[in-house]
PAMI-555302 format. One record per atom (N, C-alpha, C): x, y, z; residue in one letter. Coordinates in steps of 0.1 Angstrom, whole numbers, plus 5000, padded with zeros to 4 digits. Layout:
PAMI-555302
XYZA...
//
This chain:
PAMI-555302
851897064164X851797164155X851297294161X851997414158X851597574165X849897594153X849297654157X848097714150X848897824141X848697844126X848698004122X850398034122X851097924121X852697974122X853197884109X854097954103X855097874097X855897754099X856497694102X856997554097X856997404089X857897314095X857697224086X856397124089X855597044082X854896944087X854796854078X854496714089X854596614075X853796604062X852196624066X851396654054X850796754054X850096794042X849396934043X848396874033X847196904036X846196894031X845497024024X844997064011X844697184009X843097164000X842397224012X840497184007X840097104013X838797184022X838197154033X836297134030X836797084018X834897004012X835396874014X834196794013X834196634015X835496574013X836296554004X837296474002X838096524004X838796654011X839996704017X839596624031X838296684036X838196644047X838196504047X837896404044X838096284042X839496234043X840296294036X841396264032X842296314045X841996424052X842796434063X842496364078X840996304074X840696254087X841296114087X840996034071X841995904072X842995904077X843695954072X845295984083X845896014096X844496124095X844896154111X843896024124X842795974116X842795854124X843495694125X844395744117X845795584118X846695654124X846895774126X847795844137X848695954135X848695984118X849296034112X848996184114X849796274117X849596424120X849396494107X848496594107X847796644098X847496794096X848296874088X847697024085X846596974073X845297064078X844497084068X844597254067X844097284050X844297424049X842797484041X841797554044X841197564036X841097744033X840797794023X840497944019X839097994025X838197924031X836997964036X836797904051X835897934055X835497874067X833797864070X833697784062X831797784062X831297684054X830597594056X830297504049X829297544036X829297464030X828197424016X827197484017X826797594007X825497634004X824497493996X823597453996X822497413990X822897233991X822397153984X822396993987X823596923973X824097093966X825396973958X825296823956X826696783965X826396653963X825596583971X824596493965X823396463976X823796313980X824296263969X823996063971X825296023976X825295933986X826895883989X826395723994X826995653982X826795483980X826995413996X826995253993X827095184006X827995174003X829395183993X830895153997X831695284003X830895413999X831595534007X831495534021X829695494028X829595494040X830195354047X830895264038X831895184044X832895254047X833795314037X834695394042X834595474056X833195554055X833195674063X833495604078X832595454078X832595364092X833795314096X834895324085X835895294088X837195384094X836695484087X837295624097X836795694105X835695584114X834895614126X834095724126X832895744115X832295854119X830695824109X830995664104X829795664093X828295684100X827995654110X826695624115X825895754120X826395854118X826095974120X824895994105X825796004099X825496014084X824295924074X824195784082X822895754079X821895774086X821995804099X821095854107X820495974101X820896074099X820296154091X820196154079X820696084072X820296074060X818795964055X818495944043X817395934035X818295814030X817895654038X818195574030X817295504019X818095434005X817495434000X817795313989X817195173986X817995103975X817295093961X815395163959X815095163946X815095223938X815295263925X815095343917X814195303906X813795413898X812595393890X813095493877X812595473864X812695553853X811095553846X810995643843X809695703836X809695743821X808895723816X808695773801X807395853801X807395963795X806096033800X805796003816X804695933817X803895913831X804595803834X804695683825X804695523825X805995483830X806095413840X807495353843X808095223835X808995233824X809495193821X811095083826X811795123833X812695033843X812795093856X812494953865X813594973882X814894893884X815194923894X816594883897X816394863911X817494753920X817894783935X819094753934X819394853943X821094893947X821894763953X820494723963X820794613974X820094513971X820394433962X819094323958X819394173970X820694193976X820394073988X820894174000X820394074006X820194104027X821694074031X821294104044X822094104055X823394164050X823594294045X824194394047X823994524060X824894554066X824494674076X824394814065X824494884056X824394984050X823594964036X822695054033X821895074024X822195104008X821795074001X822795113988X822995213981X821995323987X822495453988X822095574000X822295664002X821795794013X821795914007X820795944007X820596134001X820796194014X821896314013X822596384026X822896494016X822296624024X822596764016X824196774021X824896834009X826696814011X826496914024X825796994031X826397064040X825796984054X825196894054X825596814064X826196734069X827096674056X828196564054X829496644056X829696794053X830596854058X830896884069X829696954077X829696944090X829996874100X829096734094X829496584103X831196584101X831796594090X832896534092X833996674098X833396774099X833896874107X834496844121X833196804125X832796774141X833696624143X833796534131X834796404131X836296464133X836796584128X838096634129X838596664146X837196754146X837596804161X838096684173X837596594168X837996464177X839096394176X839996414165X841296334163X842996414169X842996424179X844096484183X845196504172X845496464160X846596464152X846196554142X844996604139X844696654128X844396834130X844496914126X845097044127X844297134115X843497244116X842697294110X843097494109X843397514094X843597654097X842397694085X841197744090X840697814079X840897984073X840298004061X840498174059X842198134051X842898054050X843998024039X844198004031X844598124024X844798064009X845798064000X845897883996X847197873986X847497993975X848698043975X849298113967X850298083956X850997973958X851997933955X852697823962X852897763951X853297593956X854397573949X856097513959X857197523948X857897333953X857397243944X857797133950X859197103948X859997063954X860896993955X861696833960X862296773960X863396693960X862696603973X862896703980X862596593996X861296704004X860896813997X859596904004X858996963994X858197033997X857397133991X856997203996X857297363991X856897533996X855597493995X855197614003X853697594002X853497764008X853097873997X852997994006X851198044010X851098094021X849898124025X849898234027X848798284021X848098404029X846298434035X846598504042X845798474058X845098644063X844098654067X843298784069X844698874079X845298794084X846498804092X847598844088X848098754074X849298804069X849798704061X850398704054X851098564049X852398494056X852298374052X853598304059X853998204048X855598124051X855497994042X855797864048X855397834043X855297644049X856297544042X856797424050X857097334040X856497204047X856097104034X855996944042X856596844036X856196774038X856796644030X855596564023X854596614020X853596554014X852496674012X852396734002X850896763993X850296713990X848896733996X847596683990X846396783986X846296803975X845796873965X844096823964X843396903973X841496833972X840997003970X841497083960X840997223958X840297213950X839697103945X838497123935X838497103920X837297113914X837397133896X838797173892X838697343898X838897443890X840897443895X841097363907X842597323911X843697443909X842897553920X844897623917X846097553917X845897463925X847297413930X848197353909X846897273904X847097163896X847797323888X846897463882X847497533878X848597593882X849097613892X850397653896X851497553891X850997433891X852297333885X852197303873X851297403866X851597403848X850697223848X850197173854X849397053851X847797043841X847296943834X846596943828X845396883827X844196873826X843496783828X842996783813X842396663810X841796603795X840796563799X839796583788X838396483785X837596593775X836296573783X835096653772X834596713779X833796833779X832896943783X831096883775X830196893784X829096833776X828096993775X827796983766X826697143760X825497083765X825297113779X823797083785X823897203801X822697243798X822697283815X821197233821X821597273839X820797163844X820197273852X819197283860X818897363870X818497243880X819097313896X818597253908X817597293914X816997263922X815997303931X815697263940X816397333954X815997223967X814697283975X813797213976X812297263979X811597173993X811097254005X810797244015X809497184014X808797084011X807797034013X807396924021X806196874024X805696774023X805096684019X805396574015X805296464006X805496354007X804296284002X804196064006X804896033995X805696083991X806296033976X807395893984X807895753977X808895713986X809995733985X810695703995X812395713997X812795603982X812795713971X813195603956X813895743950X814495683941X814895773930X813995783917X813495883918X812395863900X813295953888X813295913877X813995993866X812695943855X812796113855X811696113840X812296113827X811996073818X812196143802X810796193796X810896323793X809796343783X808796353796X808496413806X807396383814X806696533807X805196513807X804296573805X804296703812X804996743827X805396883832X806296943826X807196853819X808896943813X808896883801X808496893788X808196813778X809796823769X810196723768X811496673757X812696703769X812096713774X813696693789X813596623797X814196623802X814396543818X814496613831X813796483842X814196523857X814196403861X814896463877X815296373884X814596443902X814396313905X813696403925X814296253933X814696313945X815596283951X814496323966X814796253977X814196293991X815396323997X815296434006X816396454017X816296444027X816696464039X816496504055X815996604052X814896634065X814296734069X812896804055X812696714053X811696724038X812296814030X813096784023X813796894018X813996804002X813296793992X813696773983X814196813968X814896743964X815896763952X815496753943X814896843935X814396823918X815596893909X816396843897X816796823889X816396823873X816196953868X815096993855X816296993842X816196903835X817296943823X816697073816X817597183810X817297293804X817697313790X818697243784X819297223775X820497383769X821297363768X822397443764X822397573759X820997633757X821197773752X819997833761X819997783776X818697843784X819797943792X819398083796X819798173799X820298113817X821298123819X821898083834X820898173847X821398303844X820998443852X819198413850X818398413838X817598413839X816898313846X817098173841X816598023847X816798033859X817798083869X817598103883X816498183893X815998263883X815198373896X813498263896X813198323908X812198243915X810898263901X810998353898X809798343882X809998253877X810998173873X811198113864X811097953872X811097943876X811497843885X810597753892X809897883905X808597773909X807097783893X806897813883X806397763877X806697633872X807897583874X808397433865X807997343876X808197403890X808097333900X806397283902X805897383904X803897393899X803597303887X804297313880X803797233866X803997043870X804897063879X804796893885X804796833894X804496913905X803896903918X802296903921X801797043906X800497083910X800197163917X799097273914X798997403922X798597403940X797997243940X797697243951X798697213963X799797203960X801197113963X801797233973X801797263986X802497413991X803797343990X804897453990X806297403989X807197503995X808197543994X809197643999X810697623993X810797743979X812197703976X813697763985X814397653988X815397703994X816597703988X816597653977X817797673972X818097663954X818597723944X818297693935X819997733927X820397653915X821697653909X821697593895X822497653888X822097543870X823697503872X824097393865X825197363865X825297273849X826597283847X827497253834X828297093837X828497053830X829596943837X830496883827X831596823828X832496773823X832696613826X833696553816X834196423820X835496443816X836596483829X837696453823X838696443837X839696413831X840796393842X842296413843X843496413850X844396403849X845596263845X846596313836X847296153835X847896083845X847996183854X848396113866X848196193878X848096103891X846896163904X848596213911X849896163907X850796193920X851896273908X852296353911X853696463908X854896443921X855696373924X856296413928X855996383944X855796523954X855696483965X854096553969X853796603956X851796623954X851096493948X849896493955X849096433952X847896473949X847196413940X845596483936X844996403941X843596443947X842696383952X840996463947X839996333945X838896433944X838696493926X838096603930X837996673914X839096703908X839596763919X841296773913X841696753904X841596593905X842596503900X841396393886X840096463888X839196403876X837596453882X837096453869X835296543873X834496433860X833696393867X832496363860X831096413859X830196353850X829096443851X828096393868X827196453869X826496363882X826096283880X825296263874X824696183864X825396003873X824695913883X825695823888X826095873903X825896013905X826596063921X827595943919X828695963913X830195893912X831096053916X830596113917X831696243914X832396263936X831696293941X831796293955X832596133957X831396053960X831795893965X833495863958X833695893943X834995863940X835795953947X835496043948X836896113956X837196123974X835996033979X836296003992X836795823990X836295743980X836995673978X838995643973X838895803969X840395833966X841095833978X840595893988X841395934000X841295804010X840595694006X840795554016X841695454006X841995523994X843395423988X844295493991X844595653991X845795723997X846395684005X845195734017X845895744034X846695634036X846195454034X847095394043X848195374032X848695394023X849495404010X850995474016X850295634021X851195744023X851195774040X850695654042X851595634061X852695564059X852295464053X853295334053X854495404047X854695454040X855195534030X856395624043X855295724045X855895794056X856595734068X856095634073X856895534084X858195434077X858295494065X859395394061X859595254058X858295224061X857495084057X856995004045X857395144033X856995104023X858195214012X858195143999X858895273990X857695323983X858595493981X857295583974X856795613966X857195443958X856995403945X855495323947X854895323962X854095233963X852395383964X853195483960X852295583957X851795613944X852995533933X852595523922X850895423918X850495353929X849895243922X848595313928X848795443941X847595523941X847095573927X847995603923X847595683905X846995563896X847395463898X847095343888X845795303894X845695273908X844195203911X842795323908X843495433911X842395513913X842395613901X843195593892X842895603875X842395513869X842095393875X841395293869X839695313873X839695403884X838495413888X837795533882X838495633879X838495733872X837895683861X838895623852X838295593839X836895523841X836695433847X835595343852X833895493847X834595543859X833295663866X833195743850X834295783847X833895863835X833295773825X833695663817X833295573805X831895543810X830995543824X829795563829X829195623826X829695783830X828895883837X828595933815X829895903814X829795953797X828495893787X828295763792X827495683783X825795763791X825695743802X824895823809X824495963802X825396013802X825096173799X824596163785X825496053775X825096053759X823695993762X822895923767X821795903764X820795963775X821296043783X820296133789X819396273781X820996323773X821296443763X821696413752X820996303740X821596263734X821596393724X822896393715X823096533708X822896523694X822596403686X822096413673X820596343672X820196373660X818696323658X818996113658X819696103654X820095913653X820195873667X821195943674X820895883689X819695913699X819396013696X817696083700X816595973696X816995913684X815495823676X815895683687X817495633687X817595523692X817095513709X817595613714X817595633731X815795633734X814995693726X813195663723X812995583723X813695503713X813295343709X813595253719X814495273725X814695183736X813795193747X813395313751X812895393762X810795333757X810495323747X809695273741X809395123742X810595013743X810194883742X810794823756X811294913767X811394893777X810394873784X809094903781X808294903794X807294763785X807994733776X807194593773X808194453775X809294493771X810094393765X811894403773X811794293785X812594283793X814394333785X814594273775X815694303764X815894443766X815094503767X815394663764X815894733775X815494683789X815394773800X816994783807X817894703803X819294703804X819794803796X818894833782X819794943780X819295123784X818295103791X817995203798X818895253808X819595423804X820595483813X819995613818X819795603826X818995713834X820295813846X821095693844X822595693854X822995583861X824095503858X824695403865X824895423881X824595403885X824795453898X826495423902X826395463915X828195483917X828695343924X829395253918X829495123930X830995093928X831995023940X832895043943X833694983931X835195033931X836094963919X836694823919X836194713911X837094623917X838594633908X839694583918X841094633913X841694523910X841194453900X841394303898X842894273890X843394393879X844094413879X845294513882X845394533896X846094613904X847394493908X848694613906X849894503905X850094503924X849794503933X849394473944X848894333949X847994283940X847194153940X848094053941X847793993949X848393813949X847393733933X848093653926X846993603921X846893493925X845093423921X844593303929X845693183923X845993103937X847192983931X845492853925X844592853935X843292783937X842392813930X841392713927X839992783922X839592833934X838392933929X838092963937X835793043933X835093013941X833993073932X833293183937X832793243933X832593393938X832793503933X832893663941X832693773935X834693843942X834793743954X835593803963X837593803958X837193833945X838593773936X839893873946X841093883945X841893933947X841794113940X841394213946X841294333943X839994393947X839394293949X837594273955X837394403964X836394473962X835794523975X835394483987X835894423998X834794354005X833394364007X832994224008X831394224013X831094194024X830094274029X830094284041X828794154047X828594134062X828194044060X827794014079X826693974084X826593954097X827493894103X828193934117X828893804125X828393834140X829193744146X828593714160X830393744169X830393864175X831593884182X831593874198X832193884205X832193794223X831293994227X831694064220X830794184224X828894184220X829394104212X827294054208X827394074192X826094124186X825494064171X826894224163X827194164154X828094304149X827894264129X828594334129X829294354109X830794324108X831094244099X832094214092X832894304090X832694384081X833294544079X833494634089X832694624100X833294684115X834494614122X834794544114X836094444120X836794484115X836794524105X838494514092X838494624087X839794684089X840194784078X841394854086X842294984080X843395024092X844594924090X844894854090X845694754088X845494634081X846694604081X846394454071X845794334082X844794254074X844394144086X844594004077X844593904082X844193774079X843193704085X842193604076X841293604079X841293454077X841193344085X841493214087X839693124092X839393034079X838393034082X838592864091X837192814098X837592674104X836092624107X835592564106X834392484115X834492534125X835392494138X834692524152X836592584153X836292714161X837192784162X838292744176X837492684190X837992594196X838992444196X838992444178X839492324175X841392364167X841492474167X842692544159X843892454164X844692444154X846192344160X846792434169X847892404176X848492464182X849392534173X849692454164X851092534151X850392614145X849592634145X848492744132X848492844144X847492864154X847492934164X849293004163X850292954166X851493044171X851493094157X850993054143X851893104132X851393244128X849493214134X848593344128X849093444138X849593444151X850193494156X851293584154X851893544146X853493584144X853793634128X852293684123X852093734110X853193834110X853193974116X853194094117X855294074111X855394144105X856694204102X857394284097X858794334103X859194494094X858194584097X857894614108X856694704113X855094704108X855194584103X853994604094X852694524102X852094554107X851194504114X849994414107X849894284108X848994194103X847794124111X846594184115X846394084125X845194024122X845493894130X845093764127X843193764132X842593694124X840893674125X840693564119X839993474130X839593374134X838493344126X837393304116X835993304113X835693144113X834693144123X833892974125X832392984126X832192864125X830592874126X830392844141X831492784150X831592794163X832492794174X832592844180X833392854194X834292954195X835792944200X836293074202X837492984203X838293074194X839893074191X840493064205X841492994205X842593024215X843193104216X844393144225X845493224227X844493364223X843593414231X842993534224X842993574212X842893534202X842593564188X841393604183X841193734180X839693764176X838993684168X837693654170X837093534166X835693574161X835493554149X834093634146X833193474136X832093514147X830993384143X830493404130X830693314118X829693334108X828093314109X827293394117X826193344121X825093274110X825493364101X824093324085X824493244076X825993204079X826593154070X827393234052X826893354062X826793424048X828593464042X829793464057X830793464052X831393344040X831093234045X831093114039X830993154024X829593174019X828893204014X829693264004X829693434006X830193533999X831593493998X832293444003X833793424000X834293274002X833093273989X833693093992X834493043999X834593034016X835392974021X834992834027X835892744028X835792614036X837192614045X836992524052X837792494061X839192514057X840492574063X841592624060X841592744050X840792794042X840392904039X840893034046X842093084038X843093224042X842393374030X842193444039X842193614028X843393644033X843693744030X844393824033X843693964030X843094074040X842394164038X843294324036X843594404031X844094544031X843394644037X844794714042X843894854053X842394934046X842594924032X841394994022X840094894022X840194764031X839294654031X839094614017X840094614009X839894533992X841394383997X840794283990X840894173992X842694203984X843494133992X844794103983X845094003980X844893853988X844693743982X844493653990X844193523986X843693453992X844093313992X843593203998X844793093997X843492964001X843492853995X842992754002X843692694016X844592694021X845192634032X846192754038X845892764052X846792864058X848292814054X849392914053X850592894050X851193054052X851693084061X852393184068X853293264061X854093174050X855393244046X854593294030X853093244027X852693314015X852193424018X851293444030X850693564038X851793694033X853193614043X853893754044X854693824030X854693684023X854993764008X854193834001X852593844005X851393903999X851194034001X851794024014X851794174027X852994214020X854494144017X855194224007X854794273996X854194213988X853694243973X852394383975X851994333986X850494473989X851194623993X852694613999X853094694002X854394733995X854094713981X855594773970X856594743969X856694623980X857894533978X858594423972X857694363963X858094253951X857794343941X
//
């Protein structure tokens, strides 16, 4: 690709926040050539989105760049809710072990942009023009116009795939007369990101009614670099302009920190939110990704995580797609899986928001009542919503799925997110989820891996077909596969375990690491009909 010139390319990516960037880096790390286009060139003012779950930083590990991001980040799996002073429910994200990632990370969005900045510069295929801005988008038949203009001049473009991560407010979605539905909620919030220090722990606390903000809410969050995140509800008729200037502001901050508390604000914003979405994420030869294509409230940090989770059901969808390996009807089931997650995040973040801000006096008396017999009476504390947190979709019914011919017991059904889980690789102690993803795999479980027939060995072999690359994984409690076959030790037993396997025990894993199906006894010619059906061809 020329820098700054007109022509054709295969994709064009447009919006260079989290999930554009995401979305172009998947691609361009399976090999796929990549225009990204953004209208700015500077990352994120203030900590936006802060929380990004352990199924996002599965993703992020999987497009080679996760471990950055928990290193600096604020890991974290407890949370807490407050009534007045009194803690009424906790929660853990991670209530069992031997996972490598935490169940959530507080990362101010302008370090997650950066990092994944610096992840671009490393992928030879992927191509960055900042300072561009869409003007007009004219799709067609087998391409789509794309006009730009530039501090430089304008030019026009064509590709063969749009991807649309420009945000809420979506010119692109506007230029194609497109629509989005749901509800607008009558609440505003103020941020406040404040430079202190503080033994507070790495938890999430949410108050109701706390005695500094009385009949509202907050929320405090820890970040990198002592930089923390307080969240003050204001309710719907508090002046925007006003509630931002520093008078107004560090008093709410003093009123719950305490005079003696030094601090330093660095950043402050009120924000509105919505729950709605589009009927559908693909038009044609555009795709929505991100807010674009659906916005929730925060309430859950579901708003970010879903839309980088959008772009690891895209990418290997619309390679395959692109290599001719799949039809581009197998783009449709992007809109289906990830409208399924959509709805998921919103029917959440919605019930969230209604009893964070409940809006009549009946739900106000009820949301008390509960918040009241929670801190006595276990019954109650399930219905305490302070915010669902964000956790991955399972795609159970996604027409992709093999369904189980076997019983089977467990969490690991056919659409499953994988669970990740210790193994033991000829490189030393590793993670399950550092094995899999990028391609389709099979996953063949055995007692002692040294013991494989010779007919099983040539068959796991000889998975791969019609370009489609399947490859074969070995899991035993010992030894090492023949004919070179990657071979990963169940050290804890925990593969076993989590995916109920015994001996002859087949997955079948997807490039997005969600399960497609699974089999009690290896058998070759079901595999490759599964790998047909995952890739739009039954």
């Amino acid at each position: 690709m020329t820098e700054g010139r007109p022509g054709h390319y295969p994709v064009v990516v447009v919006g260079a926040g989290p999930v554009g960037l995401a979305t172009a880096i998947d691609l361009a790390h399976q090999g796929q050539d990549v225009l990204l286009l953004d209208n700015d060139d500077t990352v994120s003012l203030g900590s936006r989105g802060v929380c990004y779950a352990k199924h996002t930083l599965e993703v992020l590990d999987r497009m080679g760049c996760g471990d950055k991001f928990v290193q600096k980040g604020v890991s974290w799996n407890v949370g807490r809710t407050f009534l007045h002073e009194g803690e009424v429910f906790n929660f853990n994200l991670r209530p069992e072990e031997h996972h490598q990632r935490p169940g959530m990370i507080n990362l101010q969005q302008y370090y997650l942009e950066e990092y994944l900045i610096e992840r671009t510069a490393q992928l030879p295929h992927l191509h960055k023009r900042f300072k561009s801005n869409v003007t007009s988008v004219v799709p067609g038949e087998d391409k789509v116009t794309v006009h730009v203009e530039t501090p430089d001049g304008a030019y026009s473009l064509t590709t063969d795939w749009l991807i649309a991560a420009d945000g809420a407010r979506s010119p692109i979605r506007t230029m194609m007369g497109l629509d989005v539905e749901g509800k607008v909620f009558m609440d505003r919030f103020l941020i406040a990101d404040v430079v202190m220090k503080a033994e507070y722990p790495a938890e999430r606390w949410f108050w109701f009614d706390p005695p500094f903000h009385p009949g509202q809410s907050v929320l405090l969050h820890k970040q990198a670099d002592n930089v923390w995140r307080i969240d003050f509800q204001l309710g719907w008729d508090a002046d925007p302009v006003e509630e931002k200037k520093p008078e107004k502001v560090i008093p709410r901050i003093k009123a719950m920190l305490g005079d003696e508390r030094e601090f330093e604000l660095e950043w402050v914003s009120i924000y509105t939110f919505q729950c709605r979405r589009m009927n559908r994420f693909n038009h044609g030869r555009v795709l929505f990704v991100g807010d674009s294509a659906h916005q929730v409230s925060p309430f859950g940090a579901r708003g970010a995580n879903s839309g980088i989770q959008d772009a690891g059901n895209l990418a290997w969808k619309l390679k395959l797609v692109m290599n001719g390996q799949a039809p581009a009807t197998l783009l449709d089931t992007y809109s289906e899986e990830r409208g399924h997650a959509a709805d998921e995040n919103i029917m959440n973040s919605t019930r969230s928001t209604d009893f964070i801000t409940p809006k009549s006096n009946t739900s106000r008396t009820f949301r008390n009542a509960v918040l009241e017999l929670a801190a006595k009476y276990p019954f109650a504390r399930a219905l305490v919503n302070s915010g669902r947190l964000s956790v991955p979709t399972w795609l159970a019914d996604s027409r992709l799925n093999t369904p189980d011919a076997e019983p089977f017991a467990g969490n690991m059904i056919p659409g499953a997110p994988m669970a990740d889980a210790p193994v033991e690789t000829p490189e030393g102690e590793g993670w399950l989820l550092r094995q899999l993803g990028n391609r389709f795999q099979a996953l063949h479980y055995v007692e002692d891996a040294s013991t494989l027939h010779a007919a099983t060995v040539q068959s796991l072999t000889e998975l791969s077909g019609n370009g489609i690359v399947v490859e074969p994984i070995v899991v035993a409690r010992q030894g090492q596969a023949p004919a070179g076959l990657k071979t990963l030790i169940d050290t804890r037993h925990c593969i076993a375990h989590r995916y109920d396997m015994q001996p002859g025990t087949t997955y079948l894993a997807r490039p997005d690491q969600h399960v497609a199906a699974r089999w009690r006894a290896f058998d070759a010619a079901k595999i490759k009909a599964a790998v047909a059906r995952a890739t739009g061809h039954a």
